[in-house]
DOMIRO-422547 format. One record per residue: residue in one letter; residue number from 0; x, y, z of N, C-alpha, C in turn. Coordinates in steps of 0.2 Angstrom, whole numbers, plus 5000, padded with zeros to 4 digits. Example, Ala and Ser with C-alpha at 12.3 -4.5 7.8 and 13.67 -1.06 7.14 Angstrom:
BEGIN
+---+-----+------+------+------+------+------+------+------+------+------+
! r !   k !  n_x !  n_y !  n_z ! ca_x ! ca_y ! ca_z !  c_x !  c_y !  c_z !
+---+-----+------+------+------+------+------+------+------+------+------+
! A !   0 ! 5066 ! 4972 ! 5039 ! 5062 ! 4978 ! 5039 ! 5066 ! 4984 ! 5039 !
! S !   1 ! 5064 ! 4989 ! 5035 ! 5068 ! 4995 ! 5036 ! 5064 ! 5000 ! 5039 !
+---+-----+------+------+------+------+------+------+------+------+------+
% end
This chain:
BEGIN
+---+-----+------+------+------+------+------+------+------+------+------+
! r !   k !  n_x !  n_y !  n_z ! ca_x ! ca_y ! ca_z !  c_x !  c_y !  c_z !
+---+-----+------+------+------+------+------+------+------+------+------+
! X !   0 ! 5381 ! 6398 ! 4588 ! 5385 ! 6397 ! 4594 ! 5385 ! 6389 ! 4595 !
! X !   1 ! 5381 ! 6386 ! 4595 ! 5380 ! 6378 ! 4593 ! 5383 ! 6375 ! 4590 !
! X !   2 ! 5385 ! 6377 ! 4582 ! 5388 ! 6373 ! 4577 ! 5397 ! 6375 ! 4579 !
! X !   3 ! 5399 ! 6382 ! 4584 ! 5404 ! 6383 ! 4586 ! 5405 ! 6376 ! 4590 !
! X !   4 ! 5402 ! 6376 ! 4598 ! 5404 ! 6372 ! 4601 ! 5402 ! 6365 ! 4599 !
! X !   5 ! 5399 ! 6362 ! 4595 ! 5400 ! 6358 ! 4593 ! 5406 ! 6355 ! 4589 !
! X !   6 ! 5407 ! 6359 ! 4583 ! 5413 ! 6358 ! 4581 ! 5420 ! 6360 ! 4584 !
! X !   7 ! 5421 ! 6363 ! 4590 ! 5427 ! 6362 ! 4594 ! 5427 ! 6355 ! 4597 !
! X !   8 ! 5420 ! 6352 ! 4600 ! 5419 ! 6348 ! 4603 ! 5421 ! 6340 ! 4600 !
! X !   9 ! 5419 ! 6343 ! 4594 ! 5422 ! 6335 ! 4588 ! 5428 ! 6336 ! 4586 !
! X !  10 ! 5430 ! 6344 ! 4587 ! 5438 ! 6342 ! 4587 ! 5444 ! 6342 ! 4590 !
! X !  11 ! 5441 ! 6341 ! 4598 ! 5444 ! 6339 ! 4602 ! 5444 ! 6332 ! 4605 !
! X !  12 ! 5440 ! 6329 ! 4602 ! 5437 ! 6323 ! 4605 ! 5439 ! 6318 ! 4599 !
! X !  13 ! 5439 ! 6320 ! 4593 ! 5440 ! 6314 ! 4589 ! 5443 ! 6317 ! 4583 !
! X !  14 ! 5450 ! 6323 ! 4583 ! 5454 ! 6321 ! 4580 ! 5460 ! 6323 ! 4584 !
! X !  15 ! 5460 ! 6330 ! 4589 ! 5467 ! 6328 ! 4592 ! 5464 ! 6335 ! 4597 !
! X !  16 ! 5467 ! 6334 ! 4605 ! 5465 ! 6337 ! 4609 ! 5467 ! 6344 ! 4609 !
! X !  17 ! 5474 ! 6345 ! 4608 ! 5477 ! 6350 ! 4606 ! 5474 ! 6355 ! 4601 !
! X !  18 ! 5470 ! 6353 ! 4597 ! 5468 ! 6358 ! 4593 ! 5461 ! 6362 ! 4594 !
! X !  19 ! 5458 ! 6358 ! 4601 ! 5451 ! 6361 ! 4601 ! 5451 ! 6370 ! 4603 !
! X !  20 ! 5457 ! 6374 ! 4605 ! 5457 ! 6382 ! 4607 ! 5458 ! 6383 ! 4599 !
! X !  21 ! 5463 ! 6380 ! 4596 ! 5462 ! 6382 ! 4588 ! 5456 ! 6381 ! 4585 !
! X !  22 ! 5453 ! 6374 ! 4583 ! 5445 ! 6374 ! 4582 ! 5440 ! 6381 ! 4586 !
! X !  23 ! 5440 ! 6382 ! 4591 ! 5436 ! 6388 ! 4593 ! 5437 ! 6394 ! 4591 !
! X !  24 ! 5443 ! 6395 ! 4590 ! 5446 ! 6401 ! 4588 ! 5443 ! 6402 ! 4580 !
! X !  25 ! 5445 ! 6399 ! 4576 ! 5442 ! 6398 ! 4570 ! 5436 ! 6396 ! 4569 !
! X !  26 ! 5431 ! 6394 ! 4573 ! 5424 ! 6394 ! 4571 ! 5419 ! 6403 ! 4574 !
! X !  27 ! 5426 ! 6405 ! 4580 ! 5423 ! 6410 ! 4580 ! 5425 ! 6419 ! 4575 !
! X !  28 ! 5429 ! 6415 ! 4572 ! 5430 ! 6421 ! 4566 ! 5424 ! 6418 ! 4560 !
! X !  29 ! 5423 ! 6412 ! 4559 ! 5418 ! 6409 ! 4554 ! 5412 ! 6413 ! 4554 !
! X !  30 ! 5410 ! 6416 ! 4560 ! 5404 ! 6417 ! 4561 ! 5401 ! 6423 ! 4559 !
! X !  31 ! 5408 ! 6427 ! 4556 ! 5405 ! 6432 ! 4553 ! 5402 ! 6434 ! 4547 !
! X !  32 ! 5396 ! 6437 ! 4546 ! 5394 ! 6438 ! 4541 ! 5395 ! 6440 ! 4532 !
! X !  33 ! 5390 ! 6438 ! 4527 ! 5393 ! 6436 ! 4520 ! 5395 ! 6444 ! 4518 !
! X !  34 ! 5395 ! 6449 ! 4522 ! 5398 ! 6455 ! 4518 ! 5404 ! 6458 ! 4519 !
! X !  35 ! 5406 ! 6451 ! 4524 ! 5414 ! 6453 ! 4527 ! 5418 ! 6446 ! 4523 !
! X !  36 ! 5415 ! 6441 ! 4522 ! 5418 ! 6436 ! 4517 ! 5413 ! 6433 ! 4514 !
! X !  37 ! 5413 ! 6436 ! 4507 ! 5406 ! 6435 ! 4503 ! 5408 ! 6428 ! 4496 !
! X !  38 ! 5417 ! 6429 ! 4497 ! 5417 ! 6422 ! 4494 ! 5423 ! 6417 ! 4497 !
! X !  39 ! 5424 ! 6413 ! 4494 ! 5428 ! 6407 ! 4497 ! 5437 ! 6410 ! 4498 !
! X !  40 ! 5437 ! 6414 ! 4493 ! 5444 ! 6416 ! 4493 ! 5444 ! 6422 ! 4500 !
! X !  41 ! 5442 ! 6424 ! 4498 ! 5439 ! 6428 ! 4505 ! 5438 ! 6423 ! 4512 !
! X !  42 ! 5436 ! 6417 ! 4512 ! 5434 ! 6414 ! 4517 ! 5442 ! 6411 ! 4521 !
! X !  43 ! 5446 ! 6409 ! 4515 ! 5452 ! 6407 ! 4515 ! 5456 ! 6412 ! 4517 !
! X !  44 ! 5457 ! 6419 ! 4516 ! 5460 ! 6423 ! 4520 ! 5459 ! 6425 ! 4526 !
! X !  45 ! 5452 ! 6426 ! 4529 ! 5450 ! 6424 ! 4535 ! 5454 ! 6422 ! 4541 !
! X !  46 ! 5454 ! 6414 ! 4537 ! 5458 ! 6407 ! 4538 ! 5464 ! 6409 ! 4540 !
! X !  47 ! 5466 ! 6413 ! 4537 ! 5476 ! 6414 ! 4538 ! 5475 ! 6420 ! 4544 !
! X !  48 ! 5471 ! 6424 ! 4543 ! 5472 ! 6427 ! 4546 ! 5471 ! 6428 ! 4556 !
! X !  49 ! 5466 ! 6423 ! 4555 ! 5464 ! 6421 ! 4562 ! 5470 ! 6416 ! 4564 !
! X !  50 ! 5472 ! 6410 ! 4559 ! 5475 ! 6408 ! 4563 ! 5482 ! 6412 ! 4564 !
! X !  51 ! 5485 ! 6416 ! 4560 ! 5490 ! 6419 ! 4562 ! 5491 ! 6424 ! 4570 !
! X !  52 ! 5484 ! 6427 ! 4570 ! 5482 ! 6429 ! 4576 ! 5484 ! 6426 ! 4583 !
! X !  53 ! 5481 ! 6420 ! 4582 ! 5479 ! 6414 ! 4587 ! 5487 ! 6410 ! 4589 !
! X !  54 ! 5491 ! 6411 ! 4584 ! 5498 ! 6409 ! 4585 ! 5502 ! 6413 ! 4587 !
! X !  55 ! 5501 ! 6421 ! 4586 ! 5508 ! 6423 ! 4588 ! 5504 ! 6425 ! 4595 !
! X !  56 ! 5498 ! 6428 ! 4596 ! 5494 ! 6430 ! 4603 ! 5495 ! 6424 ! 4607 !
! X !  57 ! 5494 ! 6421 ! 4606 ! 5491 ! 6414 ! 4611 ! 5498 ! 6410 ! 4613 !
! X !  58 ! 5500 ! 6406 ! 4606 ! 5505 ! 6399 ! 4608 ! 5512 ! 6402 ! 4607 !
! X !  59 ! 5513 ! 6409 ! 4606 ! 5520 ! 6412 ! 4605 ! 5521 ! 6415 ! 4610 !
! X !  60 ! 5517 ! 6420 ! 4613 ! 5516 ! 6426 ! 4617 ! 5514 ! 6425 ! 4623 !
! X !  61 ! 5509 ! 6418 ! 4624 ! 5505 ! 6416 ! 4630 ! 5499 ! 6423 ! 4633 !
! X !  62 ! 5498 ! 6427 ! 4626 ! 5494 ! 6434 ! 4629 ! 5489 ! 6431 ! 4635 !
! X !  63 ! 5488 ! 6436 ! 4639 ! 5482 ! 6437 ! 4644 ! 5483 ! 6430 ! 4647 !
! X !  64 ! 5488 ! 6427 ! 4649 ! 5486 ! 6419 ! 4651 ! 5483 ! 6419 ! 4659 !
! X !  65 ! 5476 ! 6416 ! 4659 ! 5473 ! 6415 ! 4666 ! 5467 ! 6419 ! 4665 !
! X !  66 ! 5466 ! 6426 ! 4659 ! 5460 ! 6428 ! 4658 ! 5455 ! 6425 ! 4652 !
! X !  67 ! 5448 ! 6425 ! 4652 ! 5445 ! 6423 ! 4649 ! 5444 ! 6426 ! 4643 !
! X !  68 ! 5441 ! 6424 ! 4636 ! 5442 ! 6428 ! 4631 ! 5446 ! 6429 ! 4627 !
! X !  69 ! 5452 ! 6427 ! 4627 ! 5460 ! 6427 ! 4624 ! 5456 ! 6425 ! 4616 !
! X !  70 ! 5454 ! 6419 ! 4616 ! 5455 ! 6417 ! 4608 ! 5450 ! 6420 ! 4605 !
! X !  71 ! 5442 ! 6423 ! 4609 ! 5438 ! 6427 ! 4606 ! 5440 ! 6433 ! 4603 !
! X !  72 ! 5445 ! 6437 ! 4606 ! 5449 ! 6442 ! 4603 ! 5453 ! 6442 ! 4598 !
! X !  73 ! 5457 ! 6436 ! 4599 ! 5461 ! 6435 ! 4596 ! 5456 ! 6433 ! 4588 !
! X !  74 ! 5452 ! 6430 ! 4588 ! 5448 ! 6432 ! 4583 ! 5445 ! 6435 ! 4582 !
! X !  75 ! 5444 ! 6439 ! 4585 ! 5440 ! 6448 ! 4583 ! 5445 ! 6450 ! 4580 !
! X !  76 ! 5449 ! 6451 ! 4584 ! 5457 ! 6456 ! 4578 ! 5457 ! 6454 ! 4571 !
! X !  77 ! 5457 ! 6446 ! 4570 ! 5458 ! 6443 ! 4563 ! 5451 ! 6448 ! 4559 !
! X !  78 ! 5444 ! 6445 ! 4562 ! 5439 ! 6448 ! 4559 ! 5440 ! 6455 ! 4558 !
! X !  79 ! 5440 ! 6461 ! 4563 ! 5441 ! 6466 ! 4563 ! 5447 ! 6470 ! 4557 !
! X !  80 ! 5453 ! 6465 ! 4557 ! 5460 ! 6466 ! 4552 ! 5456 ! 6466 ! 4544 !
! X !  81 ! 5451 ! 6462 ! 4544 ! 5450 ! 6460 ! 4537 ! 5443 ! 6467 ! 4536 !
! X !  82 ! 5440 ! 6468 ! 4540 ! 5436 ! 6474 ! 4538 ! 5436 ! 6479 ! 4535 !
! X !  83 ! 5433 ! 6482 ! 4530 ! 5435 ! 6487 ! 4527 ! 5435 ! 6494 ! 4529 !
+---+-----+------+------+------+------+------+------+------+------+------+
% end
């Protein structure tokens, strides 16, 4: 949870502000474990799939806007999508 907020932190601060719900949203799908993405190409679909999540939920749909939680879900869905 550390290296999460850290890393939204550095990516709001010193590469573009706009991306730091993105950065979180993807460091909180990152943090699943190596039997649900045990290799890189695996780690890269993830990647598609959380952001696609996070794009039509969030900055297309404005889901849930004013509750908390939206982009943690919205990563759980990518997570949960890729489970077998």
């Amino acid at each position: 949870v550390l290296a999460s907020s850290a890393i939204t932190l550095l990516t709001s601060t010193c590469i573009d502000r706009r991306l730091g719900q993105a950065a979180l949203c993807g460091s909180l799908a990152g943090m699943s474990g190596m039997h649900l993405v045990p290799n890189l190409s695996m780690t890269a679909l993830l990647g598609v799939a959380t952001t696609a999540s996070y794009e039509v939920l969030i900055r297309i749909n404005n889901f849930c806007s004013g509750i908390g939680g939206r982009i943690g879900v919205s990563a759980f869905l990518a997570t949960s999508a890729m489970a077998k």
